[in-house]
TIKOLPA-84243 format. One line per 4 residues: number of its first residue (from 1); for each residue x, y, z of N, C-alpha, C. Coordinates in Angstrom, 1 decimal. Example, Ala and Ser with C-alpha at 12.3 -4.5 7.8 and 13.67 -1.06 7.14 Angstrom:
2
1> 13.2,-5.7,7.8,12.3,-4.5,7.8,13.2,-3.3,7.8; 12.8,-2.2,7.1,13.7,-1.1,7.1,12.9,0.0,7.9
% end
This chain:
324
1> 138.0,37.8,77.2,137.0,38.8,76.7,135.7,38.1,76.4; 134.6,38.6,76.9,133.1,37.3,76.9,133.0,38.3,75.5; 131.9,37.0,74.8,131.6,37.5,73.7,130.5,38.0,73.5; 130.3,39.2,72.4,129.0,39.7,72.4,127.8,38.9,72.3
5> 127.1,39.3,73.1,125.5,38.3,72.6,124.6,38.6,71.4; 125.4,39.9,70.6,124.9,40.2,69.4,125.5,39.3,68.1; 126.6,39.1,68.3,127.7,38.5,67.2,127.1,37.0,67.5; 126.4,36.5,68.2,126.1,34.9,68.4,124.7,35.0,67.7
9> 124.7,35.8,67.6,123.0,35.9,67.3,122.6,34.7,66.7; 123.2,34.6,65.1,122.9,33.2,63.9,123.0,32.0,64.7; 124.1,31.5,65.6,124.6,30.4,66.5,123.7,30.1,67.6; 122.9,30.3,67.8,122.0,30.2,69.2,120.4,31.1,69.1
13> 119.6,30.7,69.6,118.0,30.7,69.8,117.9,32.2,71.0; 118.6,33.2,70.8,118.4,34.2,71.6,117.1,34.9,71.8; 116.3,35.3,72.8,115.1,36.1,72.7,115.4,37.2,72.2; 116.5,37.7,72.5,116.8,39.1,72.2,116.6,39.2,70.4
17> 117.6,38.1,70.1,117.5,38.4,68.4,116.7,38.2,68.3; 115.6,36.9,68.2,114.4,36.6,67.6,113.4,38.0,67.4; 113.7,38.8,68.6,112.8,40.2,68.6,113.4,41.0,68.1; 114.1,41.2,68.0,115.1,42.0,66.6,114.6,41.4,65.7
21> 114.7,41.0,64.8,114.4,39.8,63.5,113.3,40.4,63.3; 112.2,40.2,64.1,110.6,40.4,64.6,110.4,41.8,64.1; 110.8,42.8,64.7,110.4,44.1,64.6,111.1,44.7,63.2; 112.6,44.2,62.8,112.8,44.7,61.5,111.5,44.0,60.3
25> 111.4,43.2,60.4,110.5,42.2,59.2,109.2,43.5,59.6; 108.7,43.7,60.3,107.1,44.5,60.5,107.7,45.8,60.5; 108.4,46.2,60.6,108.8,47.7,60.8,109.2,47.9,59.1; 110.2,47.1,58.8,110.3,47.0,56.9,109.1,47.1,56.2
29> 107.9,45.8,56.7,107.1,45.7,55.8,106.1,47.1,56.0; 106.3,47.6,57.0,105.3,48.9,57.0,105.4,50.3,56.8; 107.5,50.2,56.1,107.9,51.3,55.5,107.4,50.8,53.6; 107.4,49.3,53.7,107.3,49.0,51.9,105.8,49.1,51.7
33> 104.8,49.3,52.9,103.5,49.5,52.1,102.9,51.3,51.9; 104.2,51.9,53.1,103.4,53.3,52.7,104.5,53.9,51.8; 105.5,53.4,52.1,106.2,54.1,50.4,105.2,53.9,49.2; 104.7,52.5,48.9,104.3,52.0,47.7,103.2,52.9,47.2
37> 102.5,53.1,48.7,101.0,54.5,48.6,101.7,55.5,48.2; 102.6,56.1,48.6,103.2,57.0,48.2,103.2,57.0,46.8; 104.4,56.1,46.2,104.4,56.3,44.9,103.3,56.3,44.3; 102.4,56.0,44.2,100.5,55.6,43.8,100.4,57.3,43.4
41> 100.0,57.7,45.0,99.4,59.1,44.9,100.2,60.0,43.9; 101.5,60.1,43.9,102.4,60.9,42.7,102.1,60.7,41.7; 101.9,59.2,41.2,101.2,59.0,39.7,100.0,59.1,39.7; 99.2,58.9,40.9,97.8,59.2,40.7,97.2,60.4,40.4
45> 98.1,61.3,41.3,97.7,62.8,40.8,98.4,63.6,40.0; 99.4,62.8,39.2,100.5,63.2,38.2,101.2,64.3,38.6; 102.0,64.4,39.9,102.6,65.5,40.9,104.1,65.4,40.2; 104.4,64.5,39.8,106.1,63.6,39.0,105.6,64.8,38.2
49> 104.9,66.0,37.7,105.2,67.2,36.7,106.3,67.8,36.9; 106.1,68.1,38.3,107.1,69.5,39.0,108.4,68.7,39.7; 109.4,69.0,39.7,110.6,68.4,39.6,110.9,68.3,41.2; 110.2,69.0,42.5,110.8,68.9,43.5,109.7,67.7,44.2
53> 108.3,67.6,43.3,107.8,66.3,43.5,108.6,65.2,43.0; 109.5,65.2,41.8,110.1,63.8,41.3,110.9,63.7,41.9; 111.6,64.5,42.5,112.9,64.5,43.8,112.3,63.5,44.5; 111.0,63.7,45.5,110.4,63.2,46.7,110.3,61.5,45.7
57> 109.6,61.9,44.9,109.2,60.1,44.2,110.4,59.3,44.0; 112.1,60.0,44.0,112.9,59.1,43.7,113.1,58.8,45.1; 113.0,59.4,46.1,113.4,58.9,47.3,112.3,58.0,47.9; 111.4,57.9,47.6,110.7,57.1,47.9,110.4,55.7,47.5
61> 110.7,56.1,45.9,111.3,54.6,44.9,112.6,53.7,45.8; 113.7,54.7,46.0,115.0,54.4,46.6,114.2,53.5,48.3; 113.8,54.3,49.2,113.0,54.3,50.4,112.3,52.2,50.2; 111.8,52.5,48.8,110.5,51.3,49.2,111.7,50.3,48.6
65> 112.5,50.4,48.1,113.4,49.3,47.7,114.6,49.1,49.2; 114.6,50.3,49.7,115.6,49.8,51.0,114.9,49.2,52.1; 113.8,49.3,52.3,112.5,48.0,53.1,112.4,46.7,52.7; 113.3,46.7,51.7,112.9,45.2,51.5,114.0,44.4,52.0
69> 115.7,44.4,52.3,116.3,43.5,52.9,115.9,43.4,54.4; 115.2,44.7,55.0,114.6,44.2,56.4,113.3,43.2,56.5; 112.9,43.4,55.5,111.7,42.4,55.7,112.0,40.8,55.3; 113.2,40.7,54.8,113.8,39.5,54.5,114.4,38.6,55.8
73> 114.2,39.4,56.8,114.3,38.9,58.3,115.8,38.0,58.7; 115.7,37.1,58.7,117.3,36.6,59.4,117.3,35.1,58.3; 118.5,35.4,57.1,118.7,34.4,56.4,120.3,33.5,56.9; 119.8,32.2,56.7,120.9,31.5,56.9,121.8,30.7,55.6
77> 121.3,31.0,54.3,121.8,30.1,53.2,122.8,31.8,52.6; 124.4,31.4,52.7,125.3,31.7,52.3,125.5,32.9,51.6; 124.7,32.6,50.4,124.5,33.3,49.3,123.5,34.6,49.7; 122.6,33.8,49.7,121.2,34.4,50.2,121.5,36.0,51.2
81> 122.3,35.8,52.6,122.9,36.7,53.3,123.7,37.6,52.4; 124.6,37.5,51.8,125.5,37.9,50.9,124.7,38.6,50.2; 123.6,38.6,49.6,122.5,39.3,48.7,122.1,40.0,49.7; 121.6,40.2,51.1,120.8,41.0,51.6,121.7,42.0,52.3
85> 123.1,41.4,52.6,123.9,42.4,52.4,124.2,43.7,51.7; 124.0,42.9,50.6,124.9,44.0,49.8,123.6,44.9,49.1; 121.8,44.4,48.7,121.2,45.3,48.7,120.8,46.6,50.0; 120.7,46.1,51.0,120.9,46.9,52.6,121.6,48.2,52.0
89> 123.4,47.5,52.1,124.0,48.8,51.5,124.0,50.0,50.3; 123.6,49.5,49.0,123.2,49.6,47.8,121.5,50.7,48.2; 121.0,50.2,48.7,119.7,50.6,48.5,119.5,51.9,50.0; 120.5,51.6,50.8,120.8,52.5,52.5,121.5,54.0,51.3
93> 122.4,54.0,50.4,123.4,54.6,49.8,122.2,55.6,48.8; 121.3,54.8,48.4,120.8,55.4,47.5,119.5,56.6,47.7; 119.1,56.1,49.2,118.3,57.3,49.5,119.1,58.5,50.1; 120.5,58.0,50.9,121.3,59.3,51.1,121.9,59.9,50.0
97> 121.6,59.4,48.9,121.9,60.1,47.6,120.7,60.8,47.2; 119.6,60.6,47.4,118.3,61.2,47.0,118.3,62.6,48.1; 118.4,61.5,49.2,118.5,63.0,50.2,119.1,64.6,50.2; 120.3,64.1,49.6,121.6,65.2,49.8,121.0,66.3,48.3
101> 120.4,65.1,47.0,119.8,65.9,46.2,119.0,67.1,46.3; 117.8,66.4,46.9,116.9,67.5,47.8,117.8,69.0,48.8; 118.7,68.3,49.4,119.3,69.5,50.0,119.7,70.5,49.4; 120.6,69.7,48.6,121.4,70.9,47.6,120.2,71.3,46.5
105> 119.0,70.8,46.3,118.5,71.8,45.6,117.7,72.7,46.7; 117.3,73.0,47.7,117.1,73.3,48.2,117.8,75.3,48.6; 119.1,74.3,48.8,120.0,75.7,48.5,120.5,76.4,47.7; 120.0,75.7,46.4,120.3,76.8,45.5,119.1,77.4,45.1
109> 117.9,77.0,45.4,116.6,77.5,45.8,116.8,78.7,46.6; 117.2,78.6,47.6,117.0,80.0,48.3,118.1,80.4,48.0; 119.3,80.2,47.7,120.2,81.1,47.2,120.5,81.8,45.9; 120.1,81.1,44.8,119.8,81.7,43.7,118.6,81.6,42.7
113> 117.4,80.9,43.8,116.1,81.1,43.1,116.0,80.2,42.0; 116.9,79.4,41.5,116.6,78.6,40.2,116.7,76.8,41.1; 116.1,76.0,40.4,116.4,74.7,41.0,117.7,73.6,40.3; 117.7,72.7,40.5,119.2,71.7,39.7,118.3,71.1,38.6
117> 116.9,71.2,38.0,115.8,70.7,37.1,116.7,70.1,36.1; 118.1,70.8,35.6,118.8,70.9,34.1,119.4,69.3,34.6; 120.2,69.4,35.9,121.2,68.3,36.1,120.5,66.7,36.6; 118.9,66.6,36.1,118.4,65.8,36.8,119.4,64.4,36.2
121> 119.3,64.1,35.2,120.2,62.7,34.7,121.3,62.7,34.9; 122.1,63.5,35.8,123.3,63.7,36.0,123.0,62.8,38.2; 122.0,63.2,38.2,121.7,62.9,39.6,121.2,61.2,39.2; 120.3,60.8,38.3,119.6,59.9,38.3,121.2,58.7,38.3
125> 122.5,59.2,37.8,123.5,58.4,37.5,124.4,58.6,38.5; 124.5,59.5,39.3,124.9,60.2,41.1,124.4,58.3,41.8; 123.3,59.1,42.0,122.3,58.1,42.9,122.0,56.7,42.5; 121.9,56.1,41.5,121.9,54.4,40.8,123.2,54.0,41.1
129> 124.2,54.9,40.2,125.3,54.1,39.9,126.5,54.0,41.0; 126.8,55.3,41.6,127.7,55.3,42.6,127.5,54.3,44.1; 126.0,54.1,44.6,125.8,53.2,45.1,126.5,51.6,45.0; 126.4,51.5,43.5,126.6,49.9,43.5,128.2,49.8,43.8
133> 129.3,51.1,43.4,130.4,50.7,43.9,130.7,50.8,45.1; 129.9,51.4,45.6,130.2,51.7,47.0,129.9,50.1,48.1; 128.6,49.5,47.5,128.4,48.2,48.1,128.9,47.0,47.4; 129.8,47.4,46.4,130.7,46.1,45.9,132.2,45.8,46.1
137> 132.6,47.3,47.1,133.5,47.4,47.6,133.6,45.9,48.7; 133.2,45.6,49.7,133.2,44.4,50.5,133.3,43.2,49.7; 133.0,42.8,48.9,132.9,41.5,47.8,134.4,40.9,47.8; 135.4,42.5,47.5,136.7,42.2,47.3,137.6,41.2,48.8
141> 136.7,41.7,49.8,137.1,40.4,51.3,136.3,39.9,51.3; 135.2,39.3,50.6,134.5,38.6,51.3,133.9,39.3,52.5; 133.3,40.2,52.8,133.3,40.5,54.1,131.7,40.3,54.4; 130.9,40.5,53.3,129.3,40.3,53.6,128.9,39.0,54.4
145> 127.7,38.8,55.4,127.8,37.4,55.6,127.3,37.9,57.0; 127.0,37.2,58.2,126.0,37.6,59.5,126.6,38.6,60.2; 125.6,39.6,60.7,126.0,40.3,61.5,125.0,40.7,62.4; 125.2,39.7,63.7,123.9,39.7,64.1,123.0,39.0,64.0
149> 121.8,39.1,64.3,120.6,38.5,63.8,120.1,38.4,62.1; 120.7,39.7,61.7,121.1,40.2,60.3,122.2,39.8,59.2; 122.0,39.8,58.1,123.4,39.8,57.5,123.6,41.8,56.8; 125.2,41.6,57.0,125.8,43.1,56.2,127.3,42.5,56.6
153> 128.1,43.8,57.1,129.1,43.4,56.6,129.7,42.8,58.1; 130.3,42.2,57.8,130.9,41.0,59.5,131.8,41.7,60.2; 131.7,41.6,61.5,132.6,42.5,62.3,134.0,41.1,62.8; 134.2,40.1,62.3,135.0,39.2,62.9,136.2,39.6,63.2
157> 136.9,40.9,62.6,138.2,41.1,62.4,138.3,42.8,62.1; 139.4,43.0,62.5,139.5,44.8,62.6,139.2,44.8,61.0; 139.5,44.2,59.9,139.6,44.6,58.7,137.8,44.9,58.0; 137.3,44.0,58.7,135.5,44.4,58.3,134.9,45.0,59.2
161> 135.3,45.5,60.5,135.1,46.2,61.2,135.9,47.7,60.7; 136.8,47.6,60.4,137.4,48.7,59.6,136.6,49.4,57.9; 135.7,48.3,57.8,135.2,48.4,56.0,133.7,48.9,57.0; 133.6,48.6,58.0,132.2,49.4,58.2,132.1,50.4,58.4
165> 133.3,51.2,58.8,133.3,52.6,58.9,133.7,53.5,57.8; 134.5,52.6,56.6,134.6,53.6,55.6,133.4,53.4,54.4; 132.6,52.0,54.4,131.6,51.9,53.8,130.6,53.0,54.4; 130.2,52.9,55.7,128.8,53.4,55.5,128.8,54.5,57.0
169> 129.4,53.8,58.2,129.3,55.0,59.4,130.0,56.5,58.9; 131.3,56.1,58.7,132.2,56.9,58.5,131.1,58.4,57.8; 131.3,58.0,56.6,130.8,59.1,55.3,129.1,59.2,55.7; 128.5,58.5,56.5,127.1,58.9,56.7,127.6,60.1,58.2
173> 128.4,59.9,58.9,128.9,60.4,60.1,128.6,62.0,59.7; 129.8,62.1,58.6,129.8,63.7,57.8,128.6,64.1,57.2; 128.1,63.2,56.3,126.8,63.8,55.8,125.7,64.3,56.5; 125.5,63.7,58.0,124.3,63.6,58.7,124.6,65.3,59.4
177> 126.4,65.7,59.9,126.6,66.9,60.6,126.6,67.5,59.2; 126.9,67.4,57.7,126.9,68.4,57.2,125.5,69.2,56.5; 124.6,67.9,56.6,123.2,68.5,56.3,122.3,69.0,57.5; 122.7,68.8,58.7,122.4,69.1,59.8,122.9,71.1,59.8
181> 124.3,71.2,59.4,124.4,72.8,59.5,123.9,73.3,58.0; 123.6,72.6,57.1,123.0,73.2,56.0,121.7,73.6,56.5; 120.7,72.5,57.3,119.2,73.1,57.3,119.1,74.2,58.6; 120.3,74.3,59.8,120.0,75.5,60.2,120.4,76.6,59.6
185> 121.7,76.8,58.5,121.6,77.6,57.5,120.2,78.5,56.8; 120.1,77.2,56.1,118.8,77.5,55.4,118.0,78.2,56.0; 117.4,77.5,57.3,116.8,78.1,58.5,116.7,79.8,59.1; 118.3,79.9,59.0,118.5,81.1,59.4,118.2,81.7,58.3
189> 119.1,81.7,57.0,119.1,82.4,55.7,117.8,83.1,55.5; 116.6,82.1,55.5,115.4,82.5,55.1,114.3,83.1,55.8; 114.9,83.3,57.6,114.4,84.0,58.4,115.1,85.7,58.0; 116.1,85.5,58.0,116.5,87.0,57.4,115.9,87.9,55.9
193> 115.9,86.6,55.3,115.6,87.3,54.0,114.5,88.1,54.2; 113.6,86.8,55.0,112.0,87.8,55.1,111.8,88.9,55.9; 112.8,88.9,56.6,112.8,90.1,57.3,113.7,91.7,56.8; 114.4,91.2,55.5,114.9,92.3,55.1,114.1,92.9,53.9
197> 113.0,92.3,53.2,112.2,92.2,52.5,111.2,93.1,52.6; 111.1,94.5,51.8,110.6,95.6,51.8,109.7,95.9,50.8; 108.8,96.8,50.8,108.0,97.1,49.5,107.2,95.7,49.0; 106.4,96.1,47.8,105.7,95.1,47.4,105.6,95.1,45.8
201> 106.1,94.1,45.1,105.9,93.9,44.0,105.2,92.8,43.4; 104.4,92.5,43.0,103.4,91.8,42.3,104.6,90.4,41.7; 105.3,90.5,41.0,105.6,89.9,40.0,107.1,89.0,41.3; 107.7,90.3,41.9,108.7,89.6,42.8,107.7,88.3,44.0
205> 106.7,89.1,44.1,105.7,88.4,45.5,105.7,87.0,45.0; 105.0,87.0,43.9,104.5,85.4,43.1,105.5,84.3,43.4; 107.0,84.8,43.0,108.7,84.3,42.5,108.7,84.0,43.7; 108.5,84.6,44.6,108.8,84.4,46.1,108.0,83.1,46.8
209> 107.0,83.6,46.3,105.9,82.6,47.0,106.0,81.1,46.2; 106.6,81.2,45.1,106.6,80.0,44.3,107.8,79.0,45.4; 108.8,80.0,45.7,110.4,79.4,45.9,110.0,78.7,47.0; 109.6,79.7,47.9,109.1,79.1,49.6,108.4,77.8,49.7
213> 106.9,78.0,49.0,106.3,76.9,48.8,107.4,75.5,48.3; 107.9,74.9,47.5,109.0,74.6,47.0,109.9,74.3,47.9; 110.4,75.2,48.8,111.5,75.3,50.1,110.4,74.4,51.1; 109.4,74.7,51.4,108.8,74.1,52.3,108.5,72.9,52.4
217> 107.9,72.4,50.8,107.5,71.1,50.6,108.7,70.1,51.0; 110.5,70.6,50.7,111.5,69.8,50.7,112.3,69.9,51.7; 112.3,70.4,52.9,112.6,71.0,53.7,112.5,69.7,54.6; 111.7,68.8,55.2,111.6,68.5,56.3,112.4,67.1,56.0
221> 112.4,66.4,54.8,113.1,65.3,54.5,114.6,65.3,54.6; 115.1,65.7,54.4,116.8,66.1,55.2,116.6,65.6,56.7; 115.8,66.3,57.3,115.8,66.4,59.0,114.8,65.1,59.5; 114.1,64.3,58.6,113.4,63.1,58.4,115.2,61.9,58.1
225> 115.8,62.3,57.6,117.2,61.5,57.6,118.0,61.3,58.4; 118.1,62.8,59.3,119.0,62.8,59.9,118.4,62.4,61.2; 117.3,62.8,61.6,116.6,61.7,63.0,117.0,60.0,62.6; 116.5,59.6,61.6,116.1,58.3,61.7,118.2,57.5,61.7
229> 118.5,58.5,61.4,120.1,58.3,61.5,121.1,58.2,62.6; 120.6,58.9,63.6,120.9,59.1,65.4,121.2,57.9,66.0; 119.6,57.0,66.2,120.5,55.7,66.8,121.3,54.7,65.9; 121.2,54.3,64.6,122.5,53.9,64.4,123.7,54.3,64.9
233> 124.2,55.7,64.8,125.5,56.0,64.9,125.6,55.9,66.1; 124.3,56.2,67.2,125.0,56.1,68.6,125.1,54.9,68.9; 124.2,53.9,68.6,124.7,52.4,68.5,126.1,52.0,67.8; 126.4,52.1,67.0,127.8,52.0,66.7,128.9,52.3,67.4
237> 128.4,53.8,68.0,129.5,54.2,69.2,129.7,53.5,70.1; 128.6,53.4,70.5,128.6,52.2,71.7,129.4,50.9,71.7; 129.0,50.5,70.3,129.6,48.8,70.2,131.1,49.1,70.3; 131.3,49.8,69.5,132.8,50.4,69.6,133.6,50.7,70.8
241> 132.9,51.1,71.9,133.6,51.6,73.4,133.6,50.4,74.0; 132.2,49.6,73.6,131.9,48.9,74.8,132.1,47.1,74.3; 132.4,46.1,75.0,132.7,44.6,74.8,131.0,44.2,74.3; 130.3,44.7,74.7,128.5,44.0,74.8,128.1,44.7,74.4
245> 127.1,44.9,73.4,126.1,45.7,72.7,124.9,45.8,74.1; 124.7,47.5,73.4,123.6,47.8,74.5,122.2,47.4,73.6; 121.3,46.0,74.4,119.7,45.6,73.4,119.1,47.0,73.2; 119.0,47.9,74.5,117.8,48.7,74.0,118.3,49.6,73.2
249> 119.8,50.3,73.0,120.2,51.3,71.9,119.8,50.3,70.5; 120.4,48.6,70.3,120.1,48.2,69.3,118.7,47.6,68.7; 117.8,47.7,69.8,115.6,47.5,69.5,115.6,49.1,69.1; 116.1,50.7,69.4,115.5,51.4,68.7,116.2,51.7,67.4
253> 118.0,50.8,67.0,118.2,51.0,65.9,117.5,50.1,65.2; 116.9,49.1,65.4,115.8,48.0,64.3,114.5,48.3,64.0; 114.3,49.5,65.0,112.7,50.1,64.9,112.6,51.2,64.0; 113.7,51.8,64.2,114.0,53.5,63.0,114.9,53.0,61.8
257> 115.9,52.5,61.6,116.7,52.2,60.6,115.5,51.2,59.5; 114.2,51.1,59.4,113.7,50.8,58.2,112.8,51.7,58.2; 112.5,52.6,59.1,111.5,53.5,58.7,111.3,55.1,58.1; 112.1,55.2,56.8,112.6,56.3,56.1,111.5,56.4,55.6
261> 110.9,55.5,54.6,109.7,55.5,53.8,108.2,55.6,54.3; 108.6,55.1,55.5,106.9,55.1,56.3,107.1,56.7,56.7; 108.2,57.2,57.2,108.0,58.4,57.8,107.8,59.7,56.9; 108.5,59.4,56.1,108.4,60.2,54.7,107.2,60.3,53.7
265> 106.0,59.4,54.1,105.2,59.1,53.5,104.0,60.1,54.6; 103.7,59.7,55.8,103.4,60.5,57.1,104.0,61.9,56.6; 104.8,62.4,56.3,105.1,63.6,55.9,104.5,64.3,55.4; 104.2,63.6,54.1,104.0,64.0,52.8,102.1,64.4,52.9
269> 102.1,63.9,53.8,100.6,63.7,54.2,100.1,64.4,55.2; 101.0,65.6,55.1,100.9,66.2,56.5,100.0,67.7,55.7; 100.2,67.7,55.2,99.7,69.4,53.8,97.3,68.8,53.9; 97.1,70.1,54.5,95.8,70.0,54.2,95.2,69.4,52.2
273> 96.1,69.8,51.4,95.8,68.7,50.2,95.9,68.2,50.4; 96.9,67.1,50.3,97.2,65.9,50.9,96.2,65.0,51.3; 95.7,65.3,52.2,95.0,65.0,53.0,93.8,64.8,52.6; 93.3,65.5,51.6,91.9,65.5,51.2,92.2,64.8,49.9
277> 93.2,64.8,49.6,93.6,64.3,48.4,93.6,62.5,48.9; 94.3,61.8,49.8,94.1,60.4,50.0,92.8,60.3,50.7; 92.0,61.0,50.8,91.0,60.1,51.1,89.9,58.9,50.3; 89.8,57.8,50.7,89.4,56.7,49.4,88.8,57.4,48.6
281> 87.4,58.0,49.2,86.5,58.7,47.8,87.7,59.5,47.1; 87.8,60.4,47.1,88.9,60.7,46.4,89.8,60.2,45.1; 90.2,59.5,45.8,91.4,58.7,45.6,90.3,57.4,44.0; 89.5,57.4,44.8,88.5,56.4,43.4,87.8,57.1,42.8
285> 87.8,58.4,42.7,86.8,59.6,41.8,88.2,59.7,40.8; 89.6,60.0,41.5,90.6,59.9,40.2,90.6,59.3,39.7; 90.7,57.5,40.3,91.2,56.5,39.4,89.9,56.4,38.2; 88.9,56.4,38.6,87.9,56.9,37.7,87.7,57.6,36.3
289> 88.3,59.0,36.9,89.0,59.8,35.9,89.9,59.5,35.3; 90.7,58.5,35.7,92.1,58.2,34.8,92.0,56.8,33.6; 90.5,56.3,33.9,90.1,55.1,33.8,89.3,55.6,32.3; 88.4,56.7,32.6,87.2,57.5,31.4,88.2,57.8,30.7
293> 90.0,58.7,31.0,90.8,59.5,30.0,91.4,58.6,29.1; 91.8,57.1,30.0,92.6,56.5,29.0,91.6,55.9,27.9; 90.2,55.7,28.3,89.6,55.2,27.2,88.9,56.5,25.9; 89.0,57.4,26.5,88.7,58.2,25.8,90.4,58.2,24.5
297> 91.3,58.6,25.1,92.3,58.2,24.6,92.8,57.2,23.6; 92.2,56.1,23.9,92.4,54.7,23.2,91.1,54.6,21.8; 90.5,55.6,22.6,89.2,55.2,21.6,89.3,56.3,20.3; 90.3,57.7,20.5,90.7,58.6,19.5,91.6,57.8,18.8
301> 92.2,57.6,19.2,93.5,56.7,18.6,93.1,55.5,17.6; 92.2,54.9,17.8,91.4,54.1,17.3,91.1,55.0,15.9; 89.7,55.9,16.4,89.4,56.8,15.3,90.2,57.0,14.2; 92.0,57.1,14.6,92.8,58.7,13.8,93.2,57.5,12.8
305> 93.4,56.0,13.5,94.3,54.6,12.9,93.1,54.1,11.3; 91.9,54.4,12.1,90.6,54.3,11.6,90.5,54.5,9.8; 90.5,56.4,10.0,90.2,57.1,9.6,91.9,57.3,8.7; 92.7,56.8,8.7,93.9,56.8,8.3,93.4,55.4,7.1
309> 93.3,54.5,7.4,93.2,53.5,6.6,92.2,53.2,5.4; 91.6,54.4,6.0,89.9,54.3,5.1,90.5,55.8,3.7; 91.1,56.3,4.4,91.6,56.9,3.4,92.5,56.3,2.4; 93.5,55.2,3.3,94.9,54.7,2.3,93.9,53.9,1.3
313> 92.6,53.0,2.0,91.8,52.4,0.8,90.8,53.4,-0.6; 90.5,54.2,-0.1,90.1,55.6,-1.3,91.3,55.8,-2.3; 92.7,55.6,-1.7,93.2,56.0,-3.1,94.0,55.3,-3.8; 93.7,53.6,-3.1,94.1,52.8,-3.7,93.5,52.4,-5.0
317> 91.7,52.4,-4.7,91.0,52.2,-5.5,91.0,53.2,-6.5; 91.3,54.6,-6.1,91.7,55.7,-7.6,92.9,55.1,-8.1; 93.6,54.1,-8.3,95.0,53.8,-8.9,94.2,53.0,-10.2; 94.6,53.6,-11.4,94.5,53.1,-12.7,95.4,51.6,-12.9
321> 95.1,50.9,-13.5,96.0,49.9,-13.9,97.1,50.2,-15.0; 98.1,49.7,-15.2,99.2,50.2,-16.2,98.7,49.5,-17.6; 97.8,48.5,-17.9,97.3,48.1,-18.8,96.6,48.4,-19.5; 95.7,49.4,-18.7,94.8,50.2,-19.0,95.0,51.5,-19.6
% end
């Protein structure tokens, strides 16, 4: 059986890997600088109010932290691999936890009009915590360690080739078809509604228009997951049928598989606000604003500390002596 030219990758000066290596490191680092804009603009324009903006901000937090073991490029110190392993998986886990959030509020949005707002720290402990067992599962074989030009989990043996499909192919396999018939659901759902939708009421119209707006803002990130999710899996399939990895299925899994954050950011940016909203001037007339509020702020505060003390001294000085 010849051996993969993928699995030698670490052992030998391949062109192939080097360019793999190459495009994860620049493709990572250019999902970790428009996430980071991302998060900017949410606090910049204080959008973290409304809860289907804090959705998008955790996935983006999740997003700019999963950019970082690609841009760590191809490590050879033991340890070091082992660490970029196991963030990869940890931080891959945590935005398909962010994701699925969004979905499911999504549908109880159009299905019962209210959002999951109540269960957010029930999500915030979903999405952090379930992650780390899921990528500390491998530890127990040792299994972390090169794969590829990359480190994650090692295919040397059916048993870590077996841990990669219940770690991460497997259960992303289902999620990817189960959120896939949720958004033509939805899809459908909400083409009917409007079309069974009769008369006009002021107060229903608003509720309506609030939900949609809302539905629309979170809508496209599910289907931003499940694209960027395609060639992995069909790459996987592949390795799996075939003795030799196919390079070009695996150059467009190294070109999409770090780009959740950059694409999700393009997204976000897609809304005529948006848009007028990042523009520099803009964007420095806020920070401006945010710059006059906190000193205005700092400077009451001052005042109230001020004016608190000049009082405790007034009625110190009214204190009679006891000798007196």
């Amino acid at each position: 059986m010849a051996q993969d030219w993928l699995s030698e990758c670490p052992n030998q000066k391949d062109s192939r890997c080097e360019t793999l290596t190459i495009i994860r490191v620049l493709f990572g680092s250019f999902s970790f600088v428009l996430s980071l804009f991302m998060i900017f603009v949410i606090w910049l324009f204080k959008k973290y109010m409304f809860f289907s903006q804090r959705l998008i901000l955790y996935l983006s937090i999740a997003a700019l932290c999963d950019s970082v073991p690609y841009m760590m490029g191809s490590i050879e110190n033991s340890y070091g691999c082992k660490f970029q392993g196991f963030m990869m998986t940890y931080f891959d886990w945590t935005c398909v936890g962010w994701v699925s959030v969004i979905s499911l509020n999504m549908y109880r949005l159009v299905k019962e009009e209210i959002s999951y707002e109540s269960s957010e720290s029930l999500f915030h402990l979903a999405c952090w915590f379930l992650p780390g067992i899921i990528a500390g599962v491998p530890f127990i074989w040792d299994a972390y360690g090169h794969s590829g030009p990359w480190c994650w989990i090692k295919g040397d043996n059916k048993l870590q080739q077996t841990l990669r499909f219940l770690v991460w192919y497997g259960p992303v396999l289902v999620i990817v078809i189960l959120l896939t018939c949720l958004m033509i659901y939805l899809r459908v759902h909400t083409k009917r509604q409007n079309r069974s939708y009769a008369g006009y009421n002021p107060e229903e119209e608003s509720a309506k228009s609030r939900k949609w707006r809302e539905v629309r803002i979170l809508f496209m990130y599910p289907i931003v997951f499940i694209a960027i999710s395609v060639f992995p899996l069909i790459t996987r399939i592949q390795m799996a049928l075939n003795e030799q990895s196919s390079f070009p299925l695996v150059l467009m899994t190294s070109i999409t598989a770090p780009l959740l954050g950059a694409v999700n950011t393009l997204l976000y940016s897609c809304s005529a606000d948006m848009r007028q909203q990042m523009r520099p001037s803009f964007i420095w007339e806020e920070l401006k604003h945010r710059k006059r509020q906190t000193l205005a702020e700092t400077y009451n505060f001052a005042e109230e500390n001020s004016g608190t003390a000049a009082a405790g001294a007034v009625r110190a000085s009214d204190i009679v002596p006891y000798d007196q």
